[in-house]
Jmol script that loads the backbone (N, CA, C; Angstrom):
load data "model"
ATOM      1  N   UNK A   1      14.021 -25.421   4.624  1.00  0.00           N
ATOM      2  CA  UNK A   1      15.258 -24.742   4.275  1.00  0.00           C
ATOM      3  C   UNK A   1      14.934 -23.431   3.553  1.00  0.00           C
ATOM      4  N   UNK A   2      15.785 -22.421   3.997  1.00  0.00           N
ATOM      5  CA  UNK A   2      15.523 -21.269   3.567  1.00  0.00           C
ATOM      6  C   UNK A   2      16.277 -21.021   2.101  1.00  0.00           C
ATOM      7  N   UNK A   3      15.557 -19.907   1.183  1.00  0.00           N
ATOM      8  CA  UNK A   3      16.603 -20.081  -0.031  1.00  0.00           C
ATOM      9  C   UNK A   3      17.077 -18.702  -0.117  1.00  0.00           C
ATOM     10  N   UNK A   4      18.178 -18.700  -0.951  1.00  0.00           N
ATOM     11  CA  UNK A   4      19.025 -17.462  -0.593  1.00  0.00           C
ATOM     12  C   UNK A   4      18.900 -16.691  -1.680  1.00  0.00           C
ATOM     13  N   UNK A   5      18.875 -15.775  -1.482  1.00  0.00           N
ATOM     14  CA  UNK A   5      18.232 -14.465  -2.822  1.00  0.00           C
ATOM     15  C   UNK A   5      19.596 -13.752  -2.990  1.00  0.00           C
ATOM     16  N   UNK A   6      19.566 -14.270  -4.271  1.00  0.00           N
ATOM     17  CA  UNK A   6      21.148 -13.383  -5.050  1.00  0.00           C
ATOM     18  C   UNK A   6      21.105 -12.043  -5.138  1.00  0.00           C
ATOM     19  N   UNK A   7      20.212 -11.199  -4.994  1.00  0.00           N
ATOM     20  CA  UNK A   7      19.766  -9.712  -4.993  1.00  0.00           C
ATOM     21  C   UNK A   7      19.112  -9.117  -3.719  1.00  0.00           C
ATOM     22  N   UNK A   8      19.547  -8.085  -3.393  1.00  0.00           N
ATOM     23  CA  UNK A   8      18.759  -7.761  -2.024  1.00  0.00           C
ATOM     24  C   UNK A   8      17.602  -7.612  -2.262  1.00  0.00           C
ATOM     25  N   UNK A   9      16.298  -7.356  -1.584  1.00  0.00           N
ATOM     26  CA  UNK A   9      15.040  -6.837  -1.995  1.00  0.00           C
ATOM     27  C   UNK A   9      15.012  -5.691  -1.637  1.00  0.00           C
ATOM     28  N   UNK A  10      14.762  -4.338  -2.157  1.00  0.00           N
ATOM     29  CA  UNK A  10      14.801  -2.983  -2.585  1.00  0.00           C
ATOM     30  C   UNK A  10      13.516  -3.142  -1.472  1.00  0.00           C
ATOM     31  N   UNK A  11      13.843  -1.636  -0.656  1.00  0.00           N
ATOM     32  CA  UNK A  11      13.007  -0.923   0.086  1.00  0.00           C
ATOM     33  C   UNK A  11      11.642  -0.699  -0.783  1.00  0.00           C
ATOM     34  N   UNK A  12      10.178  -0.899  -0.352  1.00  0.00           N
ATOM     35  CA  UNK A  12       9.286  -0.664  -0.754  1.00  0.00           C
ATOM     36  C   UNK A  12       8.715   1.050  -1.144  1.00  0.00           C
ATOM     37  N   UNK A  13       9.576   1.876  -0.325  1.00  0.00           N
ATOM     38  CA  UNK A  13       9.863   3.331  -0.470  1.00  0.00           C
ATOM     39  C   UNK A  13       9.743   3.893  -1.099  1.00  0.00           C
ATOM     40  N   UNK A  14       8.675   4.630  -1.157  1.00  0.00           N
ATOM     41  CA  UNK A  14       8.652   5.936  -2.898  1.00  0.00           C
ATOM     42  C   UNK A  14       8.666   7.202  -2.359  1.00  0.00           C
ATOM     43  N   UNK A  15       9.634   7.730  -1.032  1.00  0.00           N
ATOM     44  CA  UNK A  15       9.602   9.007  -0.975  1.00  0.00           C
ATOM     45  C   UNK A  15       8.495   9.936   0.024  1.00  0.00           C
ATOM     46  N   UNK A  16       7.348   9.312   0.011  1.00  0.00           N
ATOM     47  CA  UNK A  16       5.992  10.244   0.278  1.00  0.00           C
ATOM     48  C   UNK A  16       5.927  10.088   1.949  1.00  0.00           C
ATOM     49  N   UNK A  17       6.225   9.108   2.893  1.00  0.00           N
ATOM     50  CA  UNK A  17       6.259   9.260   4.099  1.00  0.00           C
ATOM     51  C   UNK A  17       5.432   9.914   4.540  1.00  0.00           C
ATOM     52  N   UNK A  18       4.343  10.091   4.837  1.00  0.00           N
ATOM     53  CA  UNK A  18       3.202  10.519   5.439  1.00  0.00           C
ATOM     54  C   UNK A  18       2.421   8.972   5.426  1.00  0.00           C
ATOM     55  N   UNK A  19       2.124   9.263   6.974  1.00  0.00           N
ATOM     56  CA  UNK A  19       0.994   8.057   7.044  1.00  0.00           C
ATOM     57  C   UNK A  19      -0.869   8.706   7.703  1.00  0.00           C
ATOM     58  N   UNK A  20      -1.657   7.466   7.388  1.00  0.00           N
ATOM     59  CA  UNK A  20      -2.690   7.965   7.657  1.00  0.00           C
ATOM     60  C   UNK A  20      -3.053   7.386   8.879  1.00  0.00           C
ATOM     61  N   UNK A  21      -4.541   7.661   9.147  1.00  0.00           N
ATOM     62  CA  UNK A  21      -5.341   7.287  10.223  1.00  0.00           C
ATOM     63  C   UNK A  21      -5.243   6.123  11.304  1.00  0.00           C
ATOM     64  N   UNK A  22      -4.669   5.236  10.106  1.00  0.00           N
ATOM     65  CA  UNK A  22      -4.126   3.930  10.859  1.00  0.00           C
ATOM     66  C   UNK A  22      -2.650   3.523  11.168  1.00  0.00           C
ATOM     67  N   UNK A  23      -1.860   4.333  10.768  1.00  0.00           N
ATOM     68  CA  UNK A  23      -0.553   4.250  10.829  1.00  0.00           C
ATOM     69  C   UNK A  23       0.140   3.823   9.605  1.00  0.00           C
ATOM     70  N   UNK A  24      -0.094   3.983   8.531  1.00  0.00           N
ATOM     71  CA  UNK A  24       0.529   3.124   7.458  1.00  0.00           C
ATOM     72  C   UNK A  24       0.704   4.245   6.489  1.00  0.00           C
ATOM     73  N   UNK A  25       1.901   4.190   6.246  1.00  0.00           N
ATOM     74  CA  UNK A  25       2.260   5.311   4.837  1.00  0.00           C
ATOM     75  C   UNK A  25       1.296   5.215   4.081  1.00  0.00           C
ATOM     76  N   UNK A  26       1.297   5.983   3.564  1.00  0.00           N
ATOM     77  CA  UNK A  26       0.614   6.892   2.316  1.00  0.00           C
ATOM     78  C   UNK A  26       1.255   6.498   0.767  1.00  0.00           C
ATOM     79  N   UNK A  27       2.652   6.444   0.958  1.00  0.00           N
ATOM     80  CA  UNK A  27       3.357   5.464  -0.010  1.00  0.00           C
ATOM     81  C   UNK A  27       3.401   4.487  -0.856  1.00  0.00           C
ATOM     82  N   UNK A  28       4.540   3.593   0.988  1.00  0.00           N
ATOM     83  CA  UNK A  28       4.560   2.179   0.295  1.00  0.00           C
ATOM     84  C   UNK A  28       3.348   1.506   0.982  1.00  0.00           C
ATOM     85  N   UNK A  29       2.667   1.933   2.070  1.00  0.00           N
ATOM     86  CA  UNK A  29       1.585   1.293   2.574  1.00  0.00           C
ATOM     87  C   UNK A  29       2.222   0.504   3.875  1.00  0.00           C
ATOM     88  N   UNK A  30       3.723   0.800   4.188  1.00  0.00           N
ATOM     89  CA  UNK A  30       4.222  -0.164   5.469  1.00  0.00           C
ATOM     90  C   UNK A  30       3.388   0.307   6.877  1.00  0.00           C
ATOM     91  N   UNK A  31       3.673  -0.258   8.035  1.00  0.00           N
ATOM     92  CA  UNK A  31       3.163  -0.146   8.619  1.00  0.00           C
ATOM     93  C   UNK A  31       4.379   0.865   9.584  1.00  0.00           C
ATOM     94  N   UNK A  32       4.538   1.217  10.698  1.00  0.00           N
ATOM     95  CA  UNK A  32       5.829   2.085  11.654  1.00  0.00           C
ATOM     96  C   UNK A  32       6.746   1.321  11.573  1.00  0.00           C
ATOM     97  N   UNK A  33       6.519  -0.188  12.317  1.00  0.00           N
ATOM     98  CA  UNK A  33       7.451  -1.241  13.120  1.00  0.00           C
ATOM     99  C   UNK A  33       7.863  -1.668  11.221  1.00  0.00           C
ATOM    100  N   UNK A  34       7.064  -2.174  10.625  1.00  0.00           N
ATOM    101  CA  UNK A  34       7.669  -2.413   8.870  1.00  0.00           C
ATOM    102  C   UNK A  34       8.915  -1.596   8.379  1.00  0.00           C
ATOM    103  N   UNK A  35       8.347   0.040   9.080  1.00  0.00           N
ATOM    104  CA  UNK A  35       9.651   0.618   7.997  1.00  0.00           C
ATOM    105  C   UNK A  35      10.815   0.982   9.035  1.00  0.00           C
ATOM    106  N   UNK A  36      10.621   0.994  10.129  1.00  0.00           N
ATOM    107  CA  UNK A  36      12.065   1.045  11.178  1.00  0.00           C
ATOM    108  C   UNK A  36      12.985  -0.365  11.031  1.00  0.00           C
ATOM    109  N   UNK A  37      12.233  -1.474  10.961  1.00  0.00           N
ATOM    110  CA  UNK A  37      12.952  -2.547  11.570  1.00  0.00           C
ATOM    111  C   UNK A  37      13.379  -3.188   9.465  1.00  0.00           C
ATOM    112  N   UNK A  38      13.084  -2.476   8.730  1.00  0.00           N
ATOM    113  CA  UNK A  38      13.248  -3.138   7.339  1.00  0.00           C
ATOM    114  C   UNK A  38      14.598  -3.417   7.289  1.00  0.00           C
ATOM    115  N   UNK A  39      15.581  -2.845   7.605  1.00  0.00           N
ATOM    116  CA  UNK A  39      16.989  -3.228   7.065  1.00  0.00           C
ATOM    117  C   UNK A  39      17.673  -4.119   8.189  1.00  0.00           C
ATOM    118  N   UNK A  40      16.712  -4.466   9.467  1.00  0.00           N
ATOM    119  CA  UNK A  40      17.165  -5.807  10.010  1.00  0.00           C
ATOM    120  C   UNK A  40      16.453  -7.014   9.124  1.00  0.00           C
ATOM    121  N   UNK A  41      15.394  -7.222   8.557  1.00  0.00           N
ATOM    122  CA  UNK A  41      14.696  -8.129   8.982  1.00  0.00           C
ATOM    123  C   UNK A  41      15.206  -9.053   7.779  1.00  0.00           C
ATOM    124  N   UNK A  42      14.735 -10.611   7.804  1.00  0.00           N
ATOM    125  CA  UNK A  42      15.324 -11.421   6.561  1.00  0.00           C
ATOM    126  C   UNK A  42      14.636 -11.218   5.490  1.00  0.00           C
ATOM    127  N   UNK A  43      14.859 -12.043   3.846  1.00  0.00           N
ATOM    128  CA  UNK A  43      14.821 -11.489   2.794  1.00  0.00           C
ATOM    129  C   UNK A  43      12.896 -12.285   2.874  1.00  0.00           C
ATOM    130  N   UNK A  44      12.693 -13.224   3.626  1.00  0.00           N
ATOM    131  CA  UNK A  44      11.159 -13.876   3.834  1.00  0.00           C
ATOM    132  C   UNK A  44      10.279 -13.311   4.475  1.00  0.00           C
ATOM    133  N   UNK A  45      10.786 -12.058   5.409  1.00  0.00           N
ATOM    134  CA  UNK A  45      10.114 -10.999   5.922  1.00  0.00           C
ATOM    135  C   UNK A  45      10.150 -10.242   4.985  1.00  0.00           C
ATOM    136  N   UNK A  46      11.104  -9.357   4.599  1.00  0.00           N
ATOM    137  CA  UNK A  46      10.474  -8.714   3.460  1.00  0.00           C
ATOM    138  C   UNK A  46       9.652  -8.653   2.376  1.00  0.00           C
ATOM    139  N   UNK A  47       9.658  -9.519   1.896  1.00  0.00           N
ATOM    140  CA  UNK A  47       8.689 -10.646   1.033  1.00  0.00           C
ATOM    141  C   UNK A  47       7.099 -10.239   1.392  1.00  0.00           C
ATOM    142  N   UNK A  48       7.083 -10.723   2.760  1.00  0.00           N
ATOM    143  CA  UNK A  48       5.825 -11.077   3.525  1.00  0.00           C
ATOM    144  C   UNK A  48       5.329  -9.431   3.318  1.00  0.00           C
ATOM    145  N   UNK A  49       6.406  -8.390   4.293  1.00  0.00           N
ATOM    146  CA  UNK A  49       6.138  -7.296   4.140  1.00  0.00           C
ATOM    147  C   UNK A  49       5.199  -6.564   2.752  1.00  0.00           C
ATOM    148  N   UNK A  50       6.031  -7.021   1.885  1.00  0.00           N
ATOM    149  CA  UNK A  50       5.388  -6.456   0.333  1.00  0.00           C
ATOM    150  C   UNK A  50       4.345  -6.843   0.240  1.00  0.00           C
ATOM    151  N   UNK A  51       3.988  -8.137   0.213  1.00  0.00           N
ATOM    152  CA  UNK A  51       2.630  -9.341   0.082  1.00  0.00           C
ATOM    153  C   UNK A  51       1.697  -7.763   0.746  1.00  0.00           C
ATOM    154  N   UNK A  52       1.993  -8.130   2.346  1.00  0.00           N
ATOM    155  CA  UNK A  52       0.811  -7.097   2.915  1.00  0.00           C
ATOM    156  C   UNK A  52       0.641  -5.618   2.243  1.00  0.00           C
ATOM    157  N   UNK A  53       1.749  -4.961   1.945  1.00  0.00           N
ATOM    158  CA  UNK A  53       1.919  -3.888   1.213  1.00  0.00           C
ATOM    159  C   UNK A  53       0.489  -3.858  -0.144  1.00  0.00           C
ATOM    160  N   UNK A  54       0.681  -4.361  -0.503  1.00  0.00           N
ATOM    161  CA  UNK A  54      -0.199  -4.690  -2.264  1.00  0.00           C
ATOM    162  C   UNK A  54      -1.300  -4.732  -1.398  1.00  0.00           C
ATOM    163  N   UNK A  55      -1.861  -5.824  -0.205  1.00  0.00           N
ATOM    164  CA  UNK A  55      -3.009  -5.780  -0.453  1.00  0.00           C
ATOM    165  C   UNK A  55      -3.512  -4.520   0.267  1.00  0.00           C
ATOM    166  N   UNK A  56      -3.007  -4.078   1.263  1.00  0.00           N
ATOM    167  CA  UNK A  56      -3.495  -2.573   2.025  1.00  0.00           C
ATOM    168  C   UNK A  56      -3.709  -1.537   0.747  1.00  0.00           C
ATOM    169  N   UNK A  57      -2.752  -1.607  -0.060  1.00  0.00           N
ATOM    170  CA  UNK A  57      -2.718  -0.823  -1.500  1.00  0.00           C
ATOM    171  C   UNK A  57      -4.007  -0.560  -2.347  1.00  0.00           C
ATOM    172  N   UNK A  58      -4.379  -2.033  -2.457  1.00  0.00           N
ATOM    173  CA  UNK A  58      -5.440  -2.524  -3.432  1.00  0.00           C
ATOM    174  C   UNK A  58      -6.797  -2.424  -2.480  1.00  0.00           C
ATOM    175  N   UNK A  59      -7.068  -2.766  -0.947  1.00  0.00           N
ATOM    176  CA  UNK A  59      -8.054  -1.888   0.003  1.00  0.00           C
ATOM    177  C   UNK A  59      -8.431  -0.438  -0.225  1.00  0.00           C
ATOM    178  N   UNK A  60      -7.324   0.106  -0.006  1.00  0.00           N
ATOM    179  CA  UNK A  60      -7.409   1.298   0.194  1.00  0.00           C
ATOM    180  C   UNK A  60      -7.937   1.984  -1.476  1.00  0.00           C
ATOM    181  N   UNK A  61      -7.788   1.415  -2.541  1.00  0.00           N
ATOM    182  CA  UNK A  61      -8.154   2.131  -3.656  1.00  0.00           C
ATOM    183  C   UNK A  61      -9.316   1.730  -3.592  1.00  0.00           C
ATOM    184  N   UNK A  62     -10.102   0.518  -3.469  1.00  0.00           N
ATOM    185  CA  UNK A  62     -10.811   0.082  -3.121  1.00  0.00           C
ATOM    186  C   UNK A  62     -12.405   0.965  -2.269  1.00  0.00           C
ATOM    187  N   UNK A  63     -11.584   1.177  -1.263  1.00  0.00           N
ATOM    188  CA  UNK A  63     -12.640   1.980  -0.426  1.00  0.00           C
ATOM    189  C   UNK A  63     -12.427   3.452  -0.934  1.00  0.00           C
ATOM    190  N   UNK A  64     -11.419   3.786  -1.514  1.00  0.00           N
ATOM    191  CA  UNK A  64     -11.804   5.050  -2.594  1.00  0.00           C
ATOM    192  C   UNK A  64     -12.354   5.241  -3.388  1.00  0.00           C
ATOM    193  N   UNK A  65     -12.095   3.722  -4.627  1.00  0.00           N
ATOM    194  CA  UNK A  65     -13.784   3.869  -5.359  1.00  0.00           C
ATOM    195  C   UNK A  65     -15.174   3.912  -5.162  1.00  0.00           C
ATOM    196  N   UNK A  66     -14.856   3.127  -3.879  1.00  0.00           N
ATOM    197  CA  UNK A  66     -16.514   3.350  -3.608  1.00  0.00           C
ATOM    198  C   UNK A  66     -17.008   3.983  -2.995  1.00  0.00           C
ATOM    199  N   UNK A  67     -16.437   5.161  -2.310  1.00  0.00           N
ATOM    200  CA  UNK A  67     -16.741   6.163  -1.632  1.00  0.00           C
ATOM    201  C   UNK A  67     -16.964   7.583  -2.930  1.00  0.00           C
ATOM    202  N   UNK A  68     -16.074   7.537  -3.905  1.00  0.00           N
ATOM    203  CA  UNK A  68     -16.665   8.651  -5.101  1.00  0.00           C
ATOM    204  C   UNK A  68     -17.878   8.755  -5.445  1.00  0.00           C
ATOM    205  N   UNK A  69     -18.397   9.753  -5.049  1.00  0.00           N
ATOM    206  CA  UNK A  69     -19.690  10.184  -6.226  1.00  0.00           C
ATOM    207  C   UNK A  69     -19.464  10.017  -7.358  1.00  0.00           C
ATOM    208  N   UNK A  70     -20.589  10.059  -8.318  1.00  0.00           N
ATOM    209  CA  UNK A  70     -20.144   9.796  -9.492  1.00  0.00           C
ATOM    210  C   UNK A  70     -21.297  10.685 -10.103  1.00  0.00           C
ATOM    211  N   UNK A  71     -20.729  11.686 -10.959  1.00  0.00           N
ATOM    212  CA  UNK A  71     -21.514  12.667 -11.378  1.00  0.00           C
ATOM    213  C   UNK A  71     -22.511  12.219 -12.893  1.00  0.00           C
ATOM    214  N   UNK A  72     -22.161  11.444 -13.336  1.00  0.00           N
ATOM    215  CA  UNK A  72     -22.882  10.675 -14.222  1.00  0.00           C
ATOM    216  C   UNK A  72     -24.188  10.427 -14.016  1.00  0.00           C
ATOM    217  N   UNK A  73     -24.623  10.097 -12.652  1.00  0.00           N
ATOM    218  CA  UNK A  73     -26.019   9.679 -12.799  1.00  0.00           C
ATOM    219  C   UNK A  73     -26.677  11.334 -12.445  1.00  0.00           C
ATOM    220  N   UNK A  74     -26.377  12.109 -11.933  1.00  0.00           N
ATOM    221  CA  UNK A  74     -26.933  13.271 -11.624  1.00  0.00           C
ATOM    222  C   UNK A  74     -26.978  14.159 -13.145  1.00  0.00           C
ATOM    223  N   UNK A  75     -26.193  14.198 -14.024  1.00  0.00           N
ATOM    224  CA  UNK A  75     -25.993  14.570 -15.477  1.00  0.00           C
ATOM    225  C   UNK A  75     -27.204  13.860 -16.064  1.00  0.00           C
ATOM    226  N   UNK A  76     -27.371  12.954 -16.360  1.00  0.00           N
ATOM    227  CA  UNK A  76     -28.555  11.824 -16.947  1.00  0.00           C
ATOM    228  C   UNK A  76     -29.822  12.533 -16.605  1.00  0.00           C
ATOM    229  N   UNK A  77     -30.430  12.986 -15.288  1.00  0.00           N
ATOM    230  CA  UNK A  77     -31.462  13.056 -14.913  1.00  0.00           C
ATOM    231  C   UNK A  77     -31.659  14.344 -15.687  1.00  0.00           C
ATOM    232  N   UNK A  78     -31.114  15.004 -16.586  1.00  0.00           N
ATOM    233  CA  UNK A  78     -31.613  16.422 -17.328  1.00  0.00           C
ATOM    234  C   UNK A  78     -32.000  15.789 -18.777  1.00  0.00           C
ATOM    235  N   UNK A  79     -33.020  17.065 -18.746  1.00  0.00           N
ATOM    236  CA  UNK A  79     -33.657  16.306 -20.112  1.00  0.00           C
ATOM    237  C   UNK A  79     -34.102  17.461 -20.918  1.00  0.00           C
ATOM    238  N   UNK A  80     -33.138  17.730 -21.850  1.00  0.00           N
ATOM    239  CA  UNK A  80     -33.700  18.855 -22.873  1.00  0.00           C
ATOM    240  C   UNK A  80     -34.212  19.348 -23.530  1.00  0.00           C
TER     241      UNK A  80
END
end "model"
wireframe off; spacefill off
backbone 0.3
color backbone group
């Protein structure tokens, strides 16, 4: 049995709409078919939607940290 949510769930949406390489905003992290079909879909899809949202979120910072140089160890190697 499904349970019924006294509040709608708010669009994941912050405005920025640009997506990248793979198709997924830059944003909220939805995917195309995520953000066209959002105001059909039920409140357990949306849900689901967000779930995936966070973790593409938390990837993607992810493979940004570890792609930074980090100027720290190149600073260290001087010796005055």
């Amino acid at each position: 049995m499904q349970q019924i949510e006294i509040f709608e769930i708010p669009s994941p949406c912050i405005g920025v709409c640009q997506t990248n390489n793979r198709g997924y905003c830059l944003g909220c992290f939805r995917s195309r078919d995520e953000r066209f079909n959002w105001q059909t879909m039920s409140d357990v899809d949306k849900k689901q939607v967000i779930v995936l949202c966070q973790q593409r979120k938390r990837r993607a910072a992810n493979a940004t940290n570890t792609k930074k140089p980090t100027a720290e160890g190149k600073q260290n190697d001087f010796d005055f």
